[in-house]
C-alpha positions as CSV (number, residue, x, y, z in Angstrom):
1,X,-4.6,12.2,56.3
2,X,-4.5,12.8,52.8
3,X,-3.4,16.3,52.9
4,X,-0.7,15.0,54.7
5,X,0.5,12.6,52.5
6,X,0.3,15.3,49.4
7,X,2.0,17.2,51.7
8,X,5.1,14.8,52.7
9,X,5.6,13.4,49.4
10,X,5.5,16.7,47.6
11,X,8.5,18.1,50.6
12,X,10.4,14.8,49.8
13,X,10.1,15.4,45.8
14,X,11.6,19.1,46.6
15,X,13.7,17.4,49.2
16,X,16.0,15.1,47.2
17,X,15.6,17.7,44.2
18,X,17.6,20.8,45.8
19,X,18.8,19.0,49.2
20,X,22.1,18.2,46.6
21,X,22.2,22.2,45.5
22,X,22.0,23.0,48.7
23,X,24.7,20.8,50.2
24,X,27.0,21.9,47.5
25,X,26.5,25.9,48.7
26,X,27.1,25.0,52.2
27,X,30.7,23.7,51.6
28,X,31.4,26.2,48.4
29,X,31.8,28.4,52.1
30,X,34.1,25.3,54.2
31,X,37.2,26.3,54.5
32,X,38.8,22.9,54.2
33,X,39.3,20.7,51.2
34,X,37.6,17.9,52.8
35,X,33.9,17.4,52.2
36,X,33.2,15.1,54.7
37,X,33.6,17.7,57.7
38,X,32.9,21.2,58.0
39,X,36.2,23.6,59.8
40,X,34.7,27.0,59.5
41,X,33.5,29.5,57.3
42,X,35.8,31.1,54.4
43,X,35.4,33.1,51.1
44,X,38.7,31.7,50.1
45,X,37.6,29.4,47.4
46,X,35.6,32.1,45.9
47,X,38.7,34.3,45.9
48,X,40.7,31.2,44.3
49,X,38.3,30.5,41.6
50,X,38.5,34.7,39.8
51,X,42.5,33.4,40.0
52,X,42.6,30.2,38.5
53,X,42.7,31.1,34.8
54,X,41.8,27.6,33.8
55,X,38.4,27.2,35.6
56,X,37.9,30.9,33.5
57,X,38.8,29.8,30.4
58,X,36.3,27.0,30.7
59,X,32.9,29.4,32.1
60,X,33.7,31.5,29.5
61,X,33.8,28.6,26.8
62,X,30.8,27.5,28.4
63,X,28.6,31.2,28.7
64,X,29.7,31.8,24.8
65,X,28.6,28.8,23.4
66,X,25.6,28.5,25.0
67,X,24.6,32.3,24.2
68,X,25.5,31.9,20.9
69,X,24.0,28.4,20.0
70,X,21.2,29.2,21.5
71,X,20.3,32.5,19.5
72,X,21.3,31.0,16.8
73,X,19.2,27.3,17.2
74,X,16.0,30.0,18.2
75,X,16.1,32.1,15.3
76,X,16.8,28.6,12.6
77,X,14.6,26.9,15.2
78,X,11.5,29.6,15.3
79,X,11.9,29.8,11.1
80,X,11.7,25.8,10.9
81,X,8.6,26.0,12.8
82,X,6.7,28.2,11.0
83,X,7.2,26.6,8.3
84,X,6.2,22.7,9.6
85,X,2.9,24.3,10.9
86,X,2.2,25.6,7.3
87,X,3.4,22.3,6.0
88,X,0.1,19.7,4.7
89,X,-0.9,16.6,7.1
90,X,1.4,14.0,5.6
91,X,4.6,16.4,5.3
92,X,4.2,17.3,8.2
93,X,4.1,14.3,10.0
94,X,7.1,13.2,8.2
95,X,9.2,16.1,9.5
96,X,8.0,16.3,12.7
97,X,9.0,12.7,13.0
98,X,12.9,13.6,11.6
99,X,12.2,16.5,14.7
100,X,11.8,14.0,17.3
101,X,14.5,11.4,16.0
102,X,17.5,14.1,17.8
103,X,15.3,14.3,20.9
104,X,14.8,10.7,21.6
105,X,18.6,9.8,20.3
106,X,20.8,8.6,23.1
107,X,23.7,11.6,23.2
108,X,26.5,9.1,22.9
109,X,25.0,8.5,19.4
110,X,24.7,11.6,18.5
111,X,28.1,12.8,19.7
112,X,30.2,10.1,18.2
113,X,28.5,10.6,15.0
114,X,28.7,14.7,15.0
115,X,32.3,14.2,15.6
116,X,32.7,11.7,12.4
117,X,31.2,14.5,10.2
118,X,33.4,16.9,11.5
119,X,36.5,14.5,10.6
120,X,34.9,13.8,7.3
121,X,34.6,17.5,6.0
122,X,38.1,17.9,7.6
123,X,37.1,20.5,10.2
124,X,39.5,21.0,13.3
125,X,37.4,19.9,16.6
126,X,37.6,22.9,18.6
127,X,35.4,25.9,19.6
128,X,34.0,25.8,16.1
129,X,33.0,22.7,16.0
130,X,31.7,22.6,19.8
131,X,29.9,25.6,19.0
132,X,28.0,23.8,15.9
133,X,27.4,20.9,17.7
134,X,25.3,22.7,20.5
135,X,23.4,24.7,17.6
136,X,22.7,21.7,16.2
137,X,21.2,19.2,19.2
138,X,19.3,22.8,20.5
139,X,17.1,23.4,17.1
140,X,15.0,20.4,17.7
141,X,13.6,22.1,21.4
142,X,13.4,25.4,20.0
143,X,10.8,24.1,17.7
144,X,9.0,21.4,20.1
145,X,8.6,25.0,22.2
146,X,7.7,27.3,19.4
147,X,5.4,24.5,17.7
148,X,2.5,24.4,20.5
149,X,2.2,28.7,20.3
150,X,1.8,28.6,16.6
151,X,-0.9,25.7,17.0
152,X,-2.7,28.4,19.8
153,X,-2.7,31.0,16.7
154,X,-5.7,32.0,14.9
155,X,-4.9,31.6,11.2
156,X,-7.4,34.1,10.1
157,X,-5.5,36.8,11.7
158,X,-2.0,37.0,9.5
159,X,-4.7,36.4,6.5
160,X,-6.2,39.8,7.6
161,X,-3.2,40.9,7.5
162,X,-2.1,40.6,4.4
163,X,-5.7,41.1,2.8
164,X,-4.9,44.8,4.3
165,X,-1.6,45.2,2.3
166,X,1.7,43.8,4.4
167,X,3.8,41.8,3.0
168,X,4.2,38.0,4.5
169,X,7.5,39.2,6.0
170,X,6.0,42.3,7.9
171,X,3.1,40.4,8.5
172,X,5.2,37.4,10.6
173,X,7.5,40.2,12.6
174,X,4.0,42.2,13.5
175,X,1.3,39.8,13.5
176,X,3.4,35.9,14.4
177,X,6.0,36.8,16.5
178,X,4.3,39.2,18.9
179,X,2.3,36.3,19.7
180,X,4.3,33.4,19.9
181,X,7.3,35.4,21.4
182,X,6.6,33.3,25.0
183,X,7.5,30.0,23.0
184,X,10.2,31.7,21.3
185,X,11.7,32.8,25.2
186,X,11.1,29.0,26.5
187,X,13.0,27.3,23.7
188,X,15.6,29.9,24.0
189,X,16.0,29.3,27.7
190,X,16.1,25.4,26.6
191,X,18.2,25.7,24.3
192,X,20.9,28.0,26.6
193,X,20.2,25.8,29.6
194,X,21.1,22.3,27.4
195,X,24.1,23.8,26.3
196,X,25.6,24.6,29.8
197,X,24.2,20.9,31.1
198,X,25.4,19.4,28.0
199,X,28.5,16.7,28.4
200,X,28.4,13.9,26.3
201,X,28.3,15.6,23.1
202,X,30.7,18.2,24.2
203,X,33.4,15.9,25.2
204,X,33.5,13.8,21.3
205,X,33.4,17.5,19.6
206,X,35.9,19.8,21.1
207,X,39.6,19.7,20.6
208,X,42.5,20.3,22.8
209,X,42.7,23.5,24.5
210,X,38.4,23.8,24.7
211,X,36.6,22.7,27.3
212,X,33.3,23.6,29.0
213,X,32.2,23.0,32.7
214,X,31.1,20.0,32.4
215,X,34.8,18.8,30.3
216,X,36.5,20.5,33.5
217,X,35.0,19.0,36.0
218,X,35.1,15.3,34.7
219,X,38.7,15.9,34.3
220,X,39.1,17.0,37.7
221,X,36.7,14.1,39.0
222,X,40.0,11.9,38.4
223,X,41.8,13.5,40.9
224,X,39.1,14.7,43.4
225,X,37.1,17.8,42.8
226,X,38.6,21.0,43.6
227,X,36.3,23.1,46.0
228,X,36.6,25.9,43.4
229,X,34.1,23.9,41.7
230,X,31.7,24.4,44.0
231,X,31.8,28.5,44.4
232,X,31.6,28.2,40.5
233,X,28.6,26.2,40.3
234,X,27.1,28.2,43.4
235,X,27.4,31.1,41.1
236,X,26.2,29.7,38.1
237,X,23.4,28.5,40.4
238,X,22.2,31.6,41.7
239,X,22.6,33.6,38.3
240,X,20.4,31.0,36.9
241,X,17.9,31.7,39.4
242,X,17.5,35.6,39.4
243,X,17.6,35.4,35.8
244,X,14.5,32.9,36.0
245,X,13.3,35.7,38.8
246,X,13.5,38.6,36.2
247,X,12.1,36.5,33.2
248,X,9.1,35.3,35.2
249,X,8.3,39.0,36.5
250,X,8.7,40.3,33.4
251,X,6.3,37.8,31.5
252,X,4.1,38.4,34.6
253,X,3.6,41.9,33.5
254,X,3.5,41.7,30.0
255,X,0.4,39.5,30.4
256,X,-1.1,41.8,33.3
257,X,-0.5,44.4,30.2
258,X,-2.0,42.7,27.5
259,X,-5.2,41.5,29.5
């Protein structure tokens, strides 16, 4: 009876997790409009979306900013962790509280007060300013993920290291990074996938002419949601996924190799 009940509430938990995903690949493929009825099968709305320059526009806003804020947040991110875990107790504390404070801050907060820096300094909102925005709310995961693998780290080892002649910075890109590199790749994969999600703070820091997704969609939630939408997200959805498929086998054997 118990197995059971594991059993059902784990399928209900998967259930009402990817039943939406799935519903919304089923009708990327209806050929009407209509969501509430299926007429048949058609590739139509796939072939409508590599026309529509506008839905384009938007992934491509959306694929560039996260790439690039999310590089960007790992490398400041992975350099800002490092240094809290060789930060004293008390420091330490204090920082790693200032760390958290972006985390737990509700994204309406943090939006509308991005944007009033950006007005302040007299910088256009646009792609720049959507781009620094993402960089900035991303940093704060990359070193929540990096933090834990430099905690794991034997601290005699980059001492060894530099009792044998390399210099701190040799000593971090051969002896550090090799092994925290797994953090490094999780709060990079954050930091990418909370840029694509991201909404809130995206819609109070771009300016007219850039929008993401997310901007896209709410504007077309208005007027009803074109099916285009959903062959684009289908995409996105499944490019995700064998990208999660490669990472995982490739971390698979890398540890098989280092064991």
């Amino acid at each position: 009876m118990k197995t059971f009940l594991k059993r059902g509430y784990t399928f209900l938990i998967f259930f009402f997790l990817y039943a939406p995903i799935l519903v919304l690949i089923i009708y990327s493929f209806n050929d009407s409009k209509s969501r509430a009825h299926w007429t048949g099968f058609t590739l139509k709305w796939y072939k409508a979306l590599f026309n529509d320059q506008y839905i384009l526009n938007a992934l491509y806003n959306t694929i560039s900013i996260a790439v690039f804020s999310a590089l960007i947040a790992t490398v400041i991110g992975t350099m800002a962790a490092i240094g809290i875990h060789a930060m004293k107790k008390f420091p330490k504390l204090i920082v790693m509280n200032i760390t958290y404070l972006p985390v737990l801050n509700p994204d309406i907060v943090t939006g509308i007060s991005m944007m009033l820096l950006f007005i302040f300094i007299k910088l256009p909102l646009g792609y720049l300013s959507l781009l620094l925005a993402h960089i900035t709310f991303n940093i704060p995961y990359v070193i929540l993920s990096v933090l834990p693998k430099l905690k794991q780290l034997n601290k005699y080892t980059l001492e060894a290291a530099l009792d044998l002649g390399a210099t701190p910075f040799y000593a971090y890109r051969k002896v550090v990074l090799p092994q925290i590199k797994s953090g490094i790749f999780t709060g990079f994969l954050l930091a990418f996938t909370l840029s694509i999600d991201d909404f809130v703070i995206s819609f109070f820091n771009t300016g007219s002419g850039v929008s993401n997704v997310a901007i896209t969609i709410y504007s077309m939630a208005r007027r009803g949601i074109n099916p285009e939408i959903n062959a684009l997200l289908t995409i996105m959805f499944i490019g995700v996924l064998i990208l999660l498929l490669i990472i995982n086998k490739r971390m698979t054997e890398t540890d098989l190799f280092n064991k």
